[in-house]
TIMI-2910 file (N, C-alpha, C, CB; in pm, 1 decimal, decimal comma, always signed):
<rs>
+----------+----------+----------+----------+----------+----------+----------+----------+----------+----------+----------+----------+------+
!      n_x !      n_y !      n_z !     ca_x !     ca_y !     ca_z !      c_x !      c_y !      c_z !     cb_x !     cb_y !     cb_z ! resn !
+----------+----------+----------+----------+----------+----------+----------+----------+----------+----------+----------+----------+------+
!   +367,9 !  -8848,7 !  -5242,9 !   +512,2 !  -8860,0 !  -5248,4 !   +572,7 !  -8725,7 !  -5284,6 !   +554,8 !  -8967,6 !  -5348,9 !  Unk !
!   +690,2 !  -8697,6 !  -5234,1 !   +756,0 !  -8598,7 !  -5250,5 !   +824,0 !  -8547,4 !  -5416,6 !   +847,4 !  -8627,5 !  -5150,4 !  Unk !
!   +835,4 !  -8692,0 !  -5467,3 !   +909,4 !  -8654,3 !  -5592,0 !   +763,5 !  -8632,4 !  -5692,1 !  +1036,2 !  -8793,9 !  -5650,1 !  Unk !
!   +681,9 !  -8678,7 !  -5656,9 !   +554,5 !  -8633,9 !  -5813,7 !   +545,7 !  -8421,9 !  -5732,8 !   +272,1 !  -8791,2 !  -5791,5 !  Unk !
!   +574,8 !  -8373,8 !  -5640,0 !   +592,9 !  -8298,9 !  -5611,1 !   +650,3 !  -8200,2 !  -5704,3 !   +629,4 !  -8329,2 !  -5529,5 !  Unk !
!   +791,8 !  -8259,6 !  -5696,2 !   +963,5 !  -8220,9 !  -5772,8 !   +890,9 !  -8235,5 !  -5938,7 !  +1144,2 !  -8389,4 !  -5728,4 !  Unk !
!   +796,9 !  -8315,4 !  -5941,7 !   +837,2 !  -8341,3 !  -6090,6 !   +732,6 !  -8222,3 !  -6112,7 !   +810,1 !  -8516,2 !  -6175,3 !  Unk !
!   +616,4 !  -8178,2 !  -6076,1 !   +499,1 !  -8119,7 !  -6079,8 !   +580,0 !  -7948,6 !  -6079,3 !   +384,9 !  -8177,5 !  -5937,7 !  Unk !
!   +640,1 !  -7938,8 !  -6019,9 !   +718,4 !  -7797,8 !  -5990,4 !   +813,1 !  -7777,4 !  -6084,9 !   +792,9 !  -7788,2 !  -5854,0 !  Unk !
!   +896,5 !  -7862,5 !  -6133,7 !  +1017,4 !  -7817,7 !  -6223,6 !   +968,7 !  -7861,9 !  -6355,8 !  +1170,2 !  -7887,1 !  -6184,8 !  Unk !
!   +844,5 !  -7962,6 !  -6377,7 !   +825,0 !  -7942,6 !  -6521,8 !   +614,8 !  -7940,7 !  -6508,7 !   +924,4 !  -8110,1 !  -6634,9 !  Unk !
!   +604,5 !  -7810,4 !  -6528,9 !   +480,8 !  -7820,5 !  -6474,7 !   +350,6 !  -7837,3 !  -6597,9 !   +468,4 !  -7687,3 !  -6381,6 !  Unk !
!   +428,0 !  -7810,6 !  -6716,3 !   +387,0 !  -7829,2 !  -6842,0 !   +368,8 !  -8009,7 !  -6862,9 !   +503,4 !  -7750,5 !  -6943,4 !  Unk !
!   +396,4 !  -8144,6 !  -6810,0 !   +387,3 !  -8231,5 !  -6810,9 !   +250,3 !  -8280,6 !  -6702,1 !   +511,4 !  -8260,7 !  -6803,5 !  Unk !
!   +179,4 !  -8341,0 !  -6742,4 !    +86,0 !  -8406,1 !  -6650,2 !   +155,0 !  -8535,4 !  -6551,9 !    -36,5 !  -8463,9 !  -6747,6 !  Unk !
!    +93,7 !  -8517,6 !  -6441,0 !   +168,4 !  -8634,4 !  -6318,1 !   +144,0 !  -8822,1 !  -6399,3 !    +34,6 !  -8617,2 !  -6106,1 !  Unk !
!    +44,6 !  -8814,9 !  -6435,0 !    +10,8 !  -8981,5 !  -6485,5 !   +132,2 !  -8968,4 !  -6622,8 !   -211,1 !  -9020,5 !  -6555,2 !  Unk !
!   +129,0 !  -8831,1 !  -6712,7 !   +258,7 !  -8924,7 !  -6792,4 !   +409,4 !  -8905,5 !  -6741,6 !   +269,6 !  -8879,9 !  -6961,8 !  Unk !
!   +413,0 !  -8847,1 !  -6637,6 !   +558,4 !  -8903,0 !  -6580,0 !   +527,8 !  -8996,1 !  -6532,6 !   +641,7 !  -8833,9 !  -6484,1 !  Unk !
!   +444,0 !  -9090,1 !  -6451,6 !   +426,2 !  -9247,2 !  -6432,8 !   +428,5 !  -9291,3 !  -6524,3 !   +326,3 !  -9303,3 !  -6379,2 !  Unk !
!   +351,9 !  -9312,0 !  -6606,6 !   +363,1 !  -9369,1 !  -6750,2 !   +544,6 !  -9378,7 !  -6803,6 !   +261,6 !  -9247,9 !  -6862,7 !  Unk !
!   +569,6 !  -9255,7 !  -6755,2 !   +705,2 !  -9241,1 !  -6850,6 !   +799,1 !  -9331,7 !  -6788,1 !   +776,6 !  -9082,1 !  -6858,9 !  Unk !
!   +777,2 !  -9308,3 !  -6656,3 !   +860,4 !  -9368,5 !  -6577,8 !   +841,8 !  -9506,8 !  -6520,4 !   +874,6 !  -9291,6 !  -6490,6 !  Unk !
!   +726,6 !  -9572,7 !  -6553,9 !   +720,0 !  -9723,8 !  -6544,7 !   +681,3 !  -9767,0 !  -6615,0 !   +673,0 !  -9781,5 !  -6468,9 !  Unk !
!   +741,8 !  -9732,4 !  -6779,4 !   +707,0 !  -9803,6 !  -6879,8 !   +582,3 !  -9860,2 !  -6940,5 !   +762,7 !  -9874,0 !  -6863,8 !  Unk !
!   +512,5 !  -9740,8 !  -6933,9 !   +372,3 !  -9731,3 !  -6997,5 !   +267,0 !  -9748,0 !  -6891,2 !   +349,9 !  -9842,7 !  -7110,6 !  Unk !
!   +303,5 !  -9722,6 !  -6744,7 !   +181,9 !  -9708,9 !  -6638,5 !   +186,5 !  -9846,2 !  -6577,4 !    +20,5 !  -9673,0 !  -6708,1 !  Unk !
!   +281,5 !  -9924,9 !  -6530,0 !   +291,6 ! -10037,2 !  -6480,0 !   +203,9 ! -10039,7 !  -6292,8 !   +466,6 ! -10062,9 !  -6495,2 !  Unk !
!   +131,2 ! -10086,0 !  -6287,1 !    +29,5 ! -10069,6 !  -6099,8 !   +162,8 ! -10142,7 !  -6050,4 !   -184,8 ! -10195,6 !  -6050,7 !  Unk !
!   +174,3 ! -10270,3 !  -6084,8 !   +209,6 ! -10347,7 !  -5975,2 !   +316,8 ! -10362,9 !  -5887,8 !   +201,3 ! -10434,0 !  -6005,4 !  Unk !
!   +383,9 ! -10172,8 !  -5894,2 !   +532,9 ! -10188,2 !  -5844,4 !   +493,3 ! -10147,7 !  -5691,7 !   +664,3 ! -10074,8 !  -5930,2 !  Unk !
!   +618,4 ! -10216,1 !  -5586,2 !   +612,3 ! -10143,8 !  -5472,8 !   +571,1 !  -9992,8 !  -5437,8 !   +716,1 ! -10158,3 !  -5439,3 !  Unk !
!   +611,0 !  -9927,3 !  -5348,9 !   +654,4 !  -9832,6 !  -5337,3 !   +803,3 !  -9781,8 !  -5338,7 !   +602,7 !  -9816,5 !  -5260,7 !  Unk !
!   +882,6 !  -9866,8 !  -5343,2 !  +1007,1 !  -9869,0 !  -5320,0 !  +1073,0 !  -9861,2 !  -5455,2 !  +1041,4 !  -9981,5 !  -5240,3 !  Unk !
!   +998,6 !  -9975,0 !  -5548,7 !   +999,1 !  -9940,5 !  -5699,9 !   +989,7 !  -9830,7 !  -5763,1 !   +920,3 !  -9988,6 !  -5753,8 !  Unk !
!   +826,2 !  -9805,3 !  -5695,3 !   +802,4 !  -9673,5 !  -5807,8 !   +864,3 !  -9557,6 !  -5779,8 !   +658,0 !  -9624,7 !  -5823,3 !  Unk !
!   +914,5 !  -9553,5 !  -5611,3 !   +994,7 !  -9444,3 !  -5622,7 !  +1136,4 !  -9413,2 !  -5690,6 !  +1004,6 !  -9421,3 !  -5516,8 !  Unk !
!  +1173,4 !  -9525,7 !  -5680,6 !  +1341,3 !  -9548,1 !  -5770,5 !  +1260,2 !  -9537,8 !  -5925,3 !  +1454,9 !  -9760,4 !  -5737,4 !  Unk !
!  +1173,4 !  -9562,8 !  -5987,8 !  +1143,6 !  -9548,6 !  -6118,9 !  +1114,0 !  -9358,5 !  -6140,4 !   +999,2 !  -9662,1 !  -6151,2 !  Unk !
!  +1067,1 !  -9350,8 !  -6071,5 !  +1051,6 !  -9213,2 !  -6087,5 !  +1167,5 !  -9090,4 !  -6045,9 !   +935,3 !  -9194,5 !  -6015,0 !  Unk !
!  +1272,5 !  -9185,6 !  -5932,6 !  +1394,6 !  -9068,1 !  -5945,9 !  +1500,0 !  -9080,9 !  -6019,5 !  +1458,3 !  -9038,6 !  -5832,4 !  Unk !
!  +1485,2 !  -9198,7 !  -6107,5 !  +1572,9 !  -9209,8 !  -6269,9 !  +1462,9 !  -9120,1 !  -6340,0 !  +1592,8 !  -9404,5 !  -6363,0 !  Unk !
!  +1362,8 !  -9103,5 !  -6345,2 !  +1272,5 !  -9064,1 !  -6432,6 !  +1305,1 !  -8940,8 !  -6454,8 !  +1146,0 !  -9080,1 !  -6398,1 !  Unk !
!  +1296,7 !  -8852,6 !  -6335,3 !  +1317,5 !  -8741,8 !  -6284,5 !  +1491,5 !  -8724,7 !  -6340,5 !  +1276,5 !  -8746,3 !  -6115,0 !  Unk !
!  +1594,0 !  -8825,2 !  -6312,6 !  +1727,0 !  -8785,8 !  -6337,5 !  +1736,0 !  -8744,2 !  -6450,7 !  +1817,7 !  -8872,4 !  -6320,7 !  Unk !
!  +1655,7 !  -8860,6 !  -6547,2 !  +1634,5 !  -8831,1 !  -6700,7 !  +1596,1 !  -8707,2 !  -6761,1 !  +1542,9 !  -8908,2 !  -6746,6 !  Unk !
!  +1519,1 !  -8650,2 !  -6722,8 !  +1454,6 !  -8515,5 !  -6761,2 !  +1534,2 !  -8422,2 !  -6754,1 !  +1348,4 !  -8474,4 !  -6689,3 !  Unk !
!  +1558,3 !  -8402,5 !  -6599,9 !  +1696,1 !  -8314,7 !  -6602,2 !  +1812,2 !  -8337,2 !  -6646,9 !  +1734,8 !  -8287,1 !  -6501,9 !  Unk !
!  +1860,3 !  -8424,9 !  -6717,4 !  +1971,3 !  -8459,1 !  -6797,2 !  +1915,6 !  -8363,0 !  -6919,1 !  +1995,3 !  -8635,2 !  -6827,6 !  Unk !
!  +1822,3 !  -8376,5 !  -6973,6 !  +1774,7 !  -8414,7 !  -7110,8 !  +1703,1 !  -8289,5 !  -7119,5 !  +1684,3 !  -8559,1 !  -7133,5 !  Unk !
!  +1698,4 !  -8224,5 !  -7007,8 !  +1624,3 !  -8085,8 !  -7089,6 !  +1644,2 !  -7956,7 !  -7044,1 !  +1473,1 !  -8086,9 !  -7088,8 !  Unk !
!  +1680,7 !  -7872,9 !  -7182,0 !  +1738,5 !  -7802,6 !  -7181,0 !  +1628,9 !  -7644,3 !  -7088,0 !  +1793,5 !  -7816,3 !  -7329,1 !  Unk !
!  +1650,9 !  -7568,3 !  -7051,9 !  +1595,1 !  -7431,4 !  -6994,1 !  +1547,6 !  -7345,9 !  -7107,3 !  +1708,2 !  -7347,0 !  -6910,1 !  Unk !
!  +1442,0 !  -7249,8 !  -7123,1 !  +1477,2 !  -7142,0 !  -7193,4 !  +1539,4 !  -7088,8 !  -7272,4 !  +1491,3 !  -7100,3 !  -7162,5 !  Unk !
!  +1598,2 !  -7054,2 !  -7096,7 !  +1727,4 !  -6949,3 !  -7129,4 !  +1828,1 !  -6991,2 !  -7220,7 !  +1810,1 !  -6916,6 !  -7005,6 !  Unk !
!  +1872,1 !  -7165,7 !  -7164,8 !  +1951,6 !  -7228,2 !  -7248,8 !  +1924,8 !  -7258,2 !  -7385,8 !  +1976,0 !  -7324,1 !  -7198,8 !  Unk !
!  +1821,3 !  -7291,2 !  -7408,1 !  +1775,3 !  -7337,7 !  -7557,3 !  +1777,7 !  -7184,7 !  -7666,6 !  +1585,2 !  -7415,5 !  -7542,6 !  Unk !
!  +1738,2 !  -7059,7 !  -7612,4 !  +1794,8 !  -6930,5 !  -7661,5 !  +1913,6 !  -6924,8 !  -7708,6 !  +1796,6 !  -6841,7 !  -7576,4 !  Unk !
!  +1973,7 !  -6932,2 !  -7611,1 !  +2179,8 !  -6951,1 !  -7614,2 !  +2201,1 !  -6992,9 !  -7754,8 !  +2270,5 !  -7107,7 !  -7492,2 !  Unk !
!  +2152,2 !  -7157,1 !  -7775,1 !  +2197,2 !  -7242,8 !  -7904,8 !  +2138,6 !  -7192,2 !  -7963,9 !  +2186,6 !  -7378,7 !  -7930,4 !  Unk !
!  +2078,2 !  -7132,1 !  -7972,2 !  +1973,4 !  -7063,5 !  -8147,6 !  +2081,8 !  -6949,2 !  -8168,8 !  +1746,9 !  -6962,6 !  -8122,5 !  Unk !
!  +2084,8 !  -6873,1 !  -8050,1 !  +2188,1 !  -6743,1 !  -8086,3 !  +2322,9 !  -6777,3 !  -8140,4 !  +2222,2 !  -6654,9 !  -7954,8 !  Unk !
!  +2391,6 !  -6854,3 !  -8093,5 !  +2472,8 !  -6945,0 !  -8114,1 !  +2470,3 !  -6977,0 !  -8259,6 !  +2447,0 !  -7048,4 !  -8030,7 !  Unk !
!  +2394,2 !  -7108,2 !  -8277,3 !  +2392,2 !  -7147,4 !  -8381,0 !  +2373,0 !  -6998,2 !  -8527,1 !  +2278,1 !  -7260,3 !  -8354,8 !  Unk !
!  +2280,2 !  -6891,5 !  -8520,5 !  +2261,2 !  -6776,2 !  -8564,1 !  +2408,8 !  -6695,6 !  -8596,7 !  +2172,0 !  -6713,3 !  -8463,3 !  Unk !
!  +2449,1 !  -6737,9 !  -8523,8 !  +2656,2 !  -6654,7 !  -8531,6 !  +2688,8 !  -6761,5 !  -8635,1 !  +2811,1 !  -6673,2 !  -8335,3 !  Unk !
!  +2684,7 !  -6881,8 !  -8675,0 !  +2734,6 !  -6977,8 !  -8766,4 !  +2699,0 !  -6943,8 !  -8873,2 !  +2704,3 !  -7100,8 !  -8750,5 !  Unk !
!  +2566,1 !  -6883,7 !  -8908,5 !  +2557,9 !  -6907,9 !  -9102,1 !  +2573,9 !  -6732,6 !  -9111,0 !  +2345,7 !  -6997,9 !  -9201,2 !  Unk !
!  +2593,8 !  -6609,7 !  -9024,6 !  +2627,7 !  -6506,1 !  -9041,7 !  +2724,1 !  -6483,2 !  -9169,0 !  +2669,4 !  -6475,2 !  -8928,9 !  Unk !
!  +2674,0 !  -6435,9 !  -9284,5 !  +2766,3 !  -6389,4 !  -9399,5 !  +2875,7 !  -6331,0 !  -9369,4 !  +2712,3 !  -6305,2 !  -9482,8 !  Unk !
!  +3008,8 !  -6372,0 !  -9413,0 !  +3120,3 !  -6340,1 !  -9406,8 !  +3184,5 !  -6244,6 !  -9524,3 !  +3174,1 !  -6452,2 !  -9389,8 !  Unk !
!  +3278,8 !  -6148,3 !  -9464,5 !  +3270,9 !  -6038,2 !  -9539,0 !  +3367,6 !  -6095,7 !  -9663,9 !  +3319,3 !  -5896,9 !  -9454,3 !  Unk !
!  +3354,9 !  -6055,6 !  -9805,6 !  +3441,0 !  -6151,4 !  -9880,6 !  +3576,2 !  -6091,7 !  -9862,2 !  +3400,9 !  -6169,7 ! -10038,6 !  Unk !
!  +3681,6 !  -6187,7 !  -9862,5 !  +3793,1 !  -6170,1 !  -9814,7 !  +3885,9 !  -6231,0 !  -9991,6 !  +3807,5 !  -6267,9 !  -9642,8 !  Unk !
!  +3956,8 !  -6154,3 ! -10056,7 !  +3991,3 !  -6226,4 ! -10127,2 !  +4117,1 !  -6274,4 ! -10056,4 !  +3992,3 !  -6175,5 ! -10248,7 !  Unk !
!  +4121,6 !  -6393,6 ! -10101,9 !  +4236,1 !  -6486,4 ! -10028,7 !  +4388,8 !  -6515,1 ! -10114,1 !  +4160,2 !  -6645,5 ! -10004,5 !  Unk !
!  +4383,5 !  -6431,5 ! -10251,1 !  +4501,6 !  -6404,2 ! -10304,0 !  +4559,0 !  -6243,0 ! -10348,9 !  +4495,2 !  -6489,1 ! -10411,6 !  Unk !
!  +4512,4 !  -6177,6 ! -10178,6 !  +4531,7 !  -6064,1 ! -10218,5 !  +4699,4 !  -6053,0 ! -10240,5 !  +4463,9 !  -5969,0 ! -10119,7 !  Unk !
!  +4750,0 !  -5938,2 ! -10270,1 !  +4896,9 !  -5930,1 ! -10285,6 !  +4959,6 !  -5888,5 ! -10139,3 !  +4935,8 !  -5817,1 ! -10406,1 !  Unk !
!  +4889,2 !  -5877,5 ! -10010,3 !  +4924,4 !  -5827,8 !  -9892,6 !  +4968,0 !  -5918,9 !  -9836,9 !  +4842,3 !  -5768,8 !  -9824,4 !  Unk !
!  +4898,7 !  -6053,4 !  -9863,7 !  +4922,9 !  -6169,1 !  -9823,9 !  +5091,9 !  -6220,9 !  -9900,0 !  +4781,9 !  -6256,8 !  -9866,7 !  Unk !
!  +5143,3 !  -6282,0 !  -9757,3 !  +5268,0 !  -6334,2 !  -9815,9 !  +5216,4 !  -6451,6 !  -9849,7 !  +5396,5 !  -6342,5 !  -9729,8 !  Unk !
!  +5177,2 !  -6561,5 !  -9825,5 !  +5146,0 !  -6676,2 !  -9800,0 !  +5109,6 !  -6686,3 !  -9975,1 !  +5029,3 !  -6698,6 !  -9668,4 !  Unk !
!  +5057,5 !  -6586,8 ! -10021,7 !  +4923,5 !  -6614,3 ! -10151,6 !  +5035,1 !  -6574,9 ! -10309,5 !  +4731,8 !  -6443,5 ! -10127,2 !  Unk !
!  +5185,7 !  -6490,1 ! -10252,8 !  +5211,3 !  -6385,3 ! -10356,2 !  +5278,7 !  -6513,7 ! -10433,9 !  +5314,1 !  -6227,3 ! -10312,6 !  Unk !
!  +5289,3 !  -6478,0 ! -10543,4 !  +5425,9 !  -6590,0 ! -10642,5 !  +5534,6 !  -6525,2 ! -10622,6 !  +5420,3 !  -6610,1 ! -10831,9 !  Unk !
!  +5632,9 !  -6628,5 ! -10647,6 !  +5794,1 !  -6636,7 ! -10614,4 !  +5855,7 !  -6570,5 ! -10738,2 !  +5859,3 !  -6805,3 ! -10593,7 !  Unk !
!  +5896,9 !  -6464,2 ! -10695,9 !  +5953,5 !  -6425,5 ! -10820,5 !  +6087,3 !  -6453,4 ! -10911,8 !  +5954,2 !  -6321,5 ! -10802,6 !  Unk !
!  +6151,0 !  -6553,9 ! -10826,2 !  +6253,2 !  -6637,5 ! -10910,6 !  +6243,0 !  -6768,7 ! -10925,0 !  +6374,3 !  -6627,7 ! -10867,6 !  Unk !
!  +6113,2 !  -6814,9 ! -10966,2 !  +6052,8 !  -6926,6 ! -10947,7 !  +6083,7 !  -7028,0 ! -11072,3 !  +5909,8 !  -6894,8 ! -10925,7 !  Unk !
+----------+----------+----------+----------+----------+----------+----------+----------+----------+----------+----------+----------+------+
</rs>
């Protein structure tokens, strides 16, 4: 079949029996062909929904890496600030 193909090429780190497995719910024989192919191109939809690239999974680390970056201390009642000064006829 063409799709254990697709699946063999775009995730080649997975063995072909556990995308069957994965995809007919623990290695089911007794489906058509018509079955197992619709089980396996949700199977297949699934994966590519669900998993991320490399490149992409880099991105969110770098990403995420910009979030806990120390921030320079800012005092927040400096006197430059209008927002922070007291009212002087208060």
């Amino acid at each position: 079949m063409k799709i254990f193909r697709e699946l063999k090429e775009e995730h080649p780190d997975i063995e072909i029996s556990k995308h069957y497995a994965l995809a007919t719910d623990g290695g089911n024989f007794s489906l058509t062909d018509k079955e197992l192919f619709l089980a396996l191109q949700k199977h297949k939809g699934e994966l590519d929904i669900n998993t991320l690239s490399d490149k992409d999974l880099q991105k969110v680390i770098d990403e995420t890496d910009e979030l806990f970056k120390e921030v320079d201390d800012i005092d927040p009642l400096e006197e430059d600030d209008p927002w922070h000064r007291e009212e002087e006829n208060y």
